[in-house]
N, C-alpha and C positions, 0 to 999 in steps of 0.2 A: 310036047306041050306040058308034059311035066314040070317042065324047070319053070314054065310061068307061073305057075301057081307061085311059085315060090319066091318068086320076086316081084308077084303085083303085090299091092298097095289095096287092104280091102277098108274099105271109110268105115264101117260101123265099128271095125279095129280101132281105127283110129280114135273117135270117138270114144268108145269104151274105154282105151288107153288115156285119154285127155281127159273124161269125166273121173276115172282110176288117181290123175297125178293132181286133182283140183280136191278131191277128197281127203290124200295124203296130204296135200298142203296145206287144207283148214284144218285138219284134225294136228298136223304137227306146229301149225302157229297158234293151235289151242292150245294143249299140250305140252308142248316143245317151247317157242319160242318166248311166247310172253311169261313162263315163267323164268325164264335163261334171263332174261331182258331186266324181269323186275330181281335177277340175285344181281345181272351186273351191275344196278340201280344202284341198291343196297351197298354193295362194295366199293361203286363210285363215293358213295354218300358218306361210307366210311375213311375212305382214302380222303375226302375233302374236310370230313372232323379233323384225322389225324393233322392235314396240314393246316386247317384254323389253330387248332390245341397249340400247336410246332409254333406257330406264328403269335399266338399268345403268352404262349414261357417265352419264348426270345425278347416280346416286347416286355413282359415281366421282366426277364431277368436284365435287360437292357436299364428300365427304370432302378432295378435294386444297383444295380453297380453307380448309375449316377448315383443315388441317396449317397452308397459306401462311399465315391469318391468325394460328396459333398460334406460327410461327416468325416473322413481324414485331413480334405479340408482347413473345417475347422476345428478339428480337435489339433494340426501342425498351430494353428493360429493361433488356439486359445493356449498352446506350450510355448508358443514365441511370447506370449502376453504375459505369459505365469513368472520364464524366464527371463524378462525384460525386468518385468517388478520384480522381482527376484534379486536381481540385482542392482538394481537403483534401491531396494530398500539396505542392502547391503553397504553400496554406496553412503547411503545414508549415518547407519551405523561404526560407518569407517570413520566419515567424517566426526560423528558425535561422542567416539574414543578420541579421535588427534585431538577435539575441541577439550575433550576432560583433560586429557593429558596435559596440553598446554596449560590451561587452569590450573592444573594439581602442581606443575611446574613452579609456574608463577610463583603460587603461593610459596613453596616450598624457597624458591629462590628471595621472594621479600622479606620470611619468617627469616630465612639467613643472614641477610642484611639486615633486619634488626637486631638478630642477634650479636650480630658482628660489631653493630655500632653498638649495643648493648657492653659487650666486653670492652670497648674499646675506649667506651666513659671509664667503666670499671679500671680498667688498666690506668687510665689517667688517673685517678683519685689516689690510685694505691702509687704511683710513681709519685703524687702530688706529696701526697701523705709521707712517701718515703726521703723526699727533696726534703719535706719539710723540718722532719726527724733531724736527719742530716746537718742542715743549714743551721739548727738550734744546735748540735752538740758542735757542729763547728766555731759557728756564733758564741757560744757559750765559755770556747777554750780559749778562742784567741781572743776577746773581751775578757775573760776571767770574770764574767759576771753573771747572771741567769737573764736573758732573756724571755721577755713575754711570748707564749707560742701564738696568741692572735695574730703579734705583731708581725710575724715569721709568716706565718701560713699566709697573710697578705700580700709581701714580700714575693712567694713562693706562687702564689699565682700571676701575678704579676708578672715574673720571669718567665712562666709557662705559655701564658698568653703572648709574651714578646716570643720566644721561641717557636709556637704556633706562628704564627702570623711572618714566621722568617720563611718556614719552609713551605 
C-alpha cells in the first residue's frame, strides 16, 4: 500500500498547487509582464518614429531633388536664352560692321571717282593748254605772223570737243 500513497492524487494538493500558480501568475503579470509589455510599447513606438522620420527625409528629400531638377531646368533654359541672345546680338553686330564697311566702301569708291574725274578735267586743260601752245607756235611758223592766243584756244577746243565726241 505504500506505492498508493504515492500515486494518489490528494485535492487539497491540488488546490494549494492551483492557488500557488494563480498567485505566481498575478504577481508575475504585475511585476513581469506589464512592465515587459509597456518597454515593448515604448520600442514599438520608437521603431514607428524612426520609420515616420525614414518616411519624411525621403519625402524631404524627394521634394529637394524636384526643386534641384526644377532649378537645372531653368537655369539649362535661362543658358539657352542668354546663348540665343548672345548671339543674335552678335549677329546683329556682324551685320552693323558689313553695313559700316559697305558705307565706308562706298564712300571711299565715289571720293575716287571724283577724284578721277577731278584729274581727268585737269589732264584735259593741261592737254588743252598744251594743244593750244603747240597750234600757236605751229600757226605762227607756217603763217610767219603772230597769231591771237583767244583765237587758237577757241580753235583748240573746238577740236577737242570734235575729238571727244569721236571717241
Amino acid at each position: 500500500m505504500q506505492s498508493l500513497d504515492i500515486i494518489s492524487v490528494n485535492l487539497w494538493d491540488v488546490l494549494i498547487s492551483l492557488c500557488n500558480l494563480i498567485i505566481i501568475f498575478l504577481i508575475l503579470k504585475k511585476f513581469l509582464f506589464k512592465p515587459v509589455q509597456n518597454v515593448m510599447k515604448t520600442r514599438q513606438d520608437q521603431v514607428d518614429k524612426i520609420y515616420s522620420d525614414a518616411d519624411q527625409s525621403r519625402a524631404s528629400a524627394n521634394q529637394l531633388k524636384q526643386e534641384y531638377e526644377n532649378k537645372m531646368a531653368s537655369a539649362r533654359q535661362e543658358a539657352d536664352t542668354l546663348i540665343k541672345n548672345a548671339t543674335q546680338s552678335a549677329q546683329r553686330r556682324g551685320d552693323q560692321i558689313v553695313s559700316e564697311a559697305n558705307s565706308q566702301a562706298a564712300r571711299v569708291r565715289q571720293k575716287a571717282e571724283e577724284e578721277i574725274s577731278q584729274q581727268k578735267k585737269q589732264m584735259l586743260q593741261d592737254v588743252r593748254s598744251e594743244i593750244s601752245e603747240l597750234a600757236v607756235d605751229i600757226a605762227s611758223k607756217v603763217v610767219e605772223r603772230e597769231i591771237n592766243q583767244k583765237d587758237y584756244d577757241g580753235f583748240v577746243d573746238q577740236f577737242i570737243q570734235n575729238v571727244g565726241e569721236q571717241q
